[in-house]
N, C-alpha and C positions, 0 to 999 in steps of 0.2 A: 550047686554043681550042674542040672538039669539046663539052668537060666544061662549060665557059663556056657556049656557046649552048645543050645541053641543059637549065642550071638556070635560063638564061633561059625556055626554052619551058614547063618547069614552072613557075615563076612566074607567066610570063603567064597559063597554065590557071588557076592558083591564084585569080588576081585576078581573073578571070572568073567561075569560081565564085563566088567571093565575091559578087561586084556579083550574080548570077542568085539567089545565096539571100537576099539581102536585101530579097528584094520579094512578101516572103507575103502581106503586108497587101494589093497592088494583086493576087496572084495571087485571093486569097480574093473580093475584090470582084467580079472580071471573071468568075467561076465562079457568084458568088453564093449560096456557104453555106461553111462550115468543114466541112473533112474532119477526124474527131475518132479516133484511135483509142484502142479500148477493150478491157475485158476480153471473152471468149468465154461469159460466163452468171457472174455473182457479185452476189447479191441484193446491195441496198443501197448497191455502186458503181457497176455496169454491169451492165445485165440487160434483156433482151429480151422482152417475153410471146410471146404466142403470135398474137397480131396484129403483132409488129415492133416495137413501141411500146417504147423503150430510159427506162428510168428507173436513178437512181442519184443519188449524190452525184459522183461524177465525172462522169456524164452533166451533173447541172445545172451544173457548169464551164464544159463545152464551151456546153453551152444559152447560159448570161451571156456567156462572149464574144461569140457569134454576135448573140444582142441589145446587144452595147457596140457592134458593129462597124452591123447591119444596124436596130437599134431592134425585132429579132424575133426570137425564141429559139427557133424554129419551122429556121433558118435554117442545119440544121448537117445533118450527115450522117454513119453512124457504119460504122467498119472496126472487125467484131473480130479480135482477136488472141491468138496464144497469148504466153507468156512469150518465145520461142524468138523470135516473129516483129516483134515489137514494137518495139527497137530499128532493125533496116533497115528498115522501114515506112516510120518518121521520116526516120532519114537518105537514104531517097533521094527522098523528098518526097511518096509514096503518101497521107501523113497528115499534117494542119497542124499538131496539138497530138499527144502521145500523153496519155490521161486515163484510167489505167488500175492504179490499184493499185499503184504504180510506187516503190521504194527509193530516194530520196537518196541517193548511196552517193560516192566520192572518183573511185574508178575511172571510172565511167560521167561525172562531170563531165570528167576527163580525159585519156582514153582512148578514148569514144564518139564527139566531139564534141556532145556536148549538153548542155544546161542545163535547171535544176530550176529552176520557178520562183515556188514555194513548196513551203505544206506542206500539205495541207486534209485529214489524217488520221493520228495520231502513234498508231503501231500497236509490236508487240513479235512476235517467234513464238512461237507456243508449240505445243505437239503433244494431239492429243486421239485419246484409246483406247477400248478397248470397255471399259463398268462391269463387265463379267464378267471380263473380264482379272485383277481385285484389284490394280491398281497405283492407287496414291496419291503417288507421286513418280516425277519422270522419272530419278531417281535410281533406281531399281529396272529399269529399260530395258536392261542389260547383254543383248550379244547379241541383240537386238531385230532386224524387220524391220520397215523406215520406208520409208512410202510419203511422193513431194514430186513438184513438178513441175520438168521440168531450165531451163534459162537461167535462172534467178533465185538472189537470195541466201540463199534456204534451204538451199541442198545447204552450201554452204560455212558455215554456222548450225551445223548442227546436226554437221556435220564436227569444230566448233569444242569443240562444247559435250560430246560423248564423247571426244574426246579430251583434252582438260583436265578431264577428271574417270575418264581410263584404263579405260573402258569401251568395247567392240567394237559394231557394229552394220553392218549389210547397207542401204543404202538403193538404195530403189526405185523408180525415174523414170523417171514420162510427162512426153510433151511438153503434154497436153491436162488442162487441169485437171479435166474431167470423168469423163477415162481414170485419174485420178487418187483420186475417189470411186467409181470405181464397182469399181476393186480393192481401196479400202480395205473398202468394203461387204462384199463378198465376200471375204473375209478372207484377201487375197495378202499381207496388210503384219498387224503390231500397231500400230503407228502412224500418225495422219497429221500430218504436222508440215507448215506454212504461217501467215502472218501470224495473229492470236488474232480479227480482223475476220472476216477467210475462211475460219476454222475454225466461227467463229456463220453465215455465211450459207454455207457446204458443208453442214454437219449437216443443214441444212432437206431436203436432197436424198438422204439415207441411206432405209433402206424402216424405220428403226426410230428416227431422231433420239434416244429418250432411252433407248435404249441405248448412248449413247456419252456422255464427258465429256471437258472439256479441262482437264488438269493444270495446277496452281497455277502452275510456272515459266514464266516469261518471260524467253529466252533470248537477245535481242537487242535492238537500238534499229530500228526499220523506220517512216522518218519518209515517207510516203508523199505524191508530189504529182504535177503537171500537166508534162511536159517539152517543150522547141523545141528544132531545131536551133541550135549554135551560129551565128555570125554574122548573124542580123538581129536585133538590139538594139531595134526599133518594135514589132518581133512580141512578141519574147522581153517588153518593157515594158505590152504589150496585156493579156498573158495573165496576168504577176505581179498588174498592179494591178486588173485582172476579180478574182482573189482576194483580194486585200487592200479590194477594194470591200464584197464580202459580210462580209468576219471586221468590217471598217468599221461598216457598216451595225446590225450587230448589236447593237456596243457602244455606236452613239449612235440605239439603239430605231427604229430606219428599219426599215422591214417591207414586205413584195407590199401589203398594202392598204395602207398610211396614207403610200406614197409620194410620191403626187403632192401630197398636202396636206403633207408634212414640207418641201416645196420654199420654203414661206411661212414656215420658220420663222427664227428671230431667230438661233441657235445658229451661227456662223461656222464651223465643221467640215462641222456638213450642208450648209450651203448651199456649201462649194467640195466637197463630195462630190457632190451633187446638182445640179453647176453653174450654181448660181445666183448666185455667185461668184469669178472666176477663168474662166483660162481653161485648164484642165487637163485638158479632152481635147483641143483642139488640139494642146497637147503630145506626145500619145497619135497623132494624124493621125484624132482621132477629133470628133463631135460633144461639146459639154459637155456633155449631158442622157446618154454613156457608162450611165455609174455608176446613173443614175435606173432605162436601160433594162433592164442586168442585174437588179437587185433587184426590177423588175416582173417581169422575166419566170422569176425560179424563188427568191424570196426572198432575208434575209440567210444569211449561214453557220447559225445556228441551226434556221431554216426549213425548210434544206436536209435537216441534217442529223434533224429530229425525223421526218419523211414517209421519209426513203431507208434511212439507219442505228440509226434506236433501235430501228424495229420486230425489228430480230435480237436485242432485247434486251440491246443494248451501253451501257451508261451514258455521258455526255458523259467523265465521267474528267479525263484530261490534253486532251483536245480543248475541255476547258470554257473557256472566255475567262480572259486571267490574272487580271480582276477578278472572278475569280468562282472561285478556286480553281485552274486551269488553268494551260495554259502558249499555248495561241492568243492570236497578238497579229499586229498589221497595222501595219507604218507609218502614218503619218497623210497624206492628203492636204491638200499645202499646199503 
């Protein structure tokens, strides 16, 4: 009996819970902005100058939602984070989205409780050394001292990749991605190994950038997106179709300027993206004009990406659209 009404009490907690995390959308309103967390300095996806002022391609994520939700992209607020902290951030509710650099991975969909809910960066690791070193393959790394940052899936990467190739190595973990460059700099490590994205925008921060290169191999899949907690499916559906709006956007040439006039056009796609059709931000618990308001306030996926990511010199690659070479694709709104 005792056992009985315990896993009743748990239960009811359960349910409780449950019904308290399902209401991010009415939490977000009544606060009036999205709490966004993000990376602690990483040009091009989250980064901060020196007046506060947070740009990035995960930054313009967070931004579009806040304009699907508010009609202002103005309307978010940003926690960084280190790798370490990112995950209980999210799940005790510190942060509405986390938009940060972040792995897809099996574990973290079920074991964390969270949910991925896209992809808005299709990354690989790879390791970048000093040119004086003379290595030309990470295949010559035997013995090596590897610098990475801990809570992430690099340590178990590159775990991965000397030991199915019977090579030894020493690695070296900070919790802070900066504590991270700044011993590669000063040569505690030969190596830094981290996504091949965050190895072009760390380099920026070395006292010699072209003194260092990053080796040909790509040692993993690191499909990088936006995460929610599990159990609010409104939220969790806010934040997917915010990204499937821009990748949208892009491929039926909807742009920040030619917005408001593509509302008039004949094309049955844009106009239920653009809701001038349908009713598919009510769905959402949202305005129709959602999707208009994202793409005014920080462009389509393309837009995003030529202002935050290409200046590291990253080519579109596999982030190019699939009609274009790529493997970026959005459902359709319909």
């Amino acid at each position: 009996m005792k056992k009985l009404l315990t896993f009743a009490i748990a239960a009811g907690a359960m349910a409780i819970t449950g019904l308290a995390s399902a209401a991010t959308l009415d939490d977000v309103r009544t606060k009036g902005y999205v709490q966004c967390g993000v990376s602690q300095g990483l040009p091009g996806f989250s980064n901060a100058d020196d007046s506060g002022n947070w740009t990035g391609i995960d930054v313009d994520l967070c931004r579009a939602v806040a304009a699907a939700i508010f009609g202002d992209g103005d309307k978010v607020r940003f926690t960084p984070l280190s790798a370490k902290q990112r995950f209980t951030a999210l799940s005790s509710g510190e942060i509405d989205i986390l938009s940060r650099n972040t792995t897809w991975t099996m574990t973290r969909d079920t074991q964390l409780g969270l949910n991925f809910a896209g992809v808005n960066y299709y990354d690989g690791q790879g390791m970048m050394v000093p040119s004086g070193l003379g290595v030309k393959s990470a295949m010559e790394l035997d013995g090596a001292n590897i610098c990475t940052n801990t809570g992430t899936t690099t340590e178990l990467n590159i775990t991965d990749f000397f030991r199915s190739n019977k090579m030894s190595f020493n690695l070296v973990a900070f919790e802070k991605a900066d504590e991270v460059v700044a011993a590669y700099d000063a040569g505690r490590c030969d190596v830094y190994t981290t996504d091949r994205s965050a190895l072009a925008a760390q380099r920026t921060k070395l006292t010699d950038p072209n003194a260092h290169k990053v080796l040909p191999e790509i040692i993993s899949k690191e499909p990088l997106g936006p995460v929610v907690r599990q159990g609010d499916d409104q939220w969790f559906n806010i934040v997917r179709w915010t990204l499937n709006a821009l990748i949208n956007a892009e491929e039926l040439g909807v742009t920040q300027s030619n917005v408001q006039s593509m509302k008039n056009s004949d094309n049955p796609a844009i106009k239920r993206l653009l809701g001038t059709e349908g009713n598919f931000g009510e769905e959402l618990g949202l305005e129709n004009n959602w999707a208009a308001n994202a793409i005014q306030a920080v462009g389509n996926y393309a837009e995003s990406y030529e202002k935050t990511v290409a200046p590291l010199g990253l080519a579109r690659g596999v982030n190019a659209l699939w009609s274009a070479g790529g493997i970026m694709y959005a459902p359709p709104v319909r």
